[in-house]
N, C-alpha and C positions, 0 to 999 in steps of 0.2 A: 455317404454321398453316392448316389448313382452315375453309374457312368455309361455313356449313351454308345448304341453301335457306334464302331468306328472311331472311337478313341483310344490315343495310344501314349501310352507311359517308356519313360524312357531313364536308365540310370547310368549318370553322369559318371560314375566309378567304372563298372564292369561294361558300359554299351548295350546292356541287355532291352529289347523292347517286349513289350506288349501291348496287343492290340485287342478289343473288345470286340468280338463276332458276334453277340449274344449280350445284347443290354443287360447290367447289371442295376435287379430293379432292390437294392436293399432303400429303404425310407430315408428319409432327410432328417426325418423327427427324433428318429432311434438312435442310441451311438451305430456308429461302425460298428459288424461283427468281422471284417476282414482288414489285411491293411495291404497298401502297395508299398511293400518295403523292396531293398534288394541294397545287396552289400552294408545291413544296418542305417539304411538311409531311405528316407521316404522319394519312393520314385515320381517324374519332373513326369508333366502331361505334357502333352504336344498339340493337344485339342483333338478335335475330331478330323480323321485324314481321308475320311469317304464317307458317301451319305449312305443310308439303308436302302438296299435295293430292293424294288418292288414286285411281289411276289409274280412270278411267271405263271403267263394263263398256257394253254395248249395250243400247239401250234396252231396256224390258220391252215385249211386246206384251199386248195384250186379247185376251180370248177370247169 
C-alpha cells in the first residue's frame, strides 16, 4: 500500500511516530515488500497531517 507525503504512523505501545517526507510509491497490485511494524505490532496511521508543499520558484526581485 503506498503511503502519501505527510502521513504518519503511530505505535500505541512504545509512542514512536513516523512520518512520510517522501511518498512511498510501492504498487497496490504487488504484495508489500515493507511493513510498518513497531513493538511486534502493526503501526496505527493518523492519516495524512500536512499537504505536499509546492516546489519553491526563485525569489522575485524589485525593480
Amino acid at each position: 500500500m503506498p503511503h502519501p507525503i505527510g502521513e504518519r504512523l503511530h505505535c500505541d505501545d512504545c509512542g514512536a511516530e513516523i512520518e512520510f517526507v517522501k511518498a512511498c510509491d510501492c504498487p497496490e497490485r504487488l504484495p508489500r515488500t515493507h511493513s510498518n511494524l513497531c513493538c511486534g505490532k502493526e503501526m496505527r496511521s493518523l492519516g495524512v497531517t500536512r499537504e505536499e508543499q509546492p516546489a519553491r520558484s526563485a525569489p522575485a526581485t524589485r525593480r
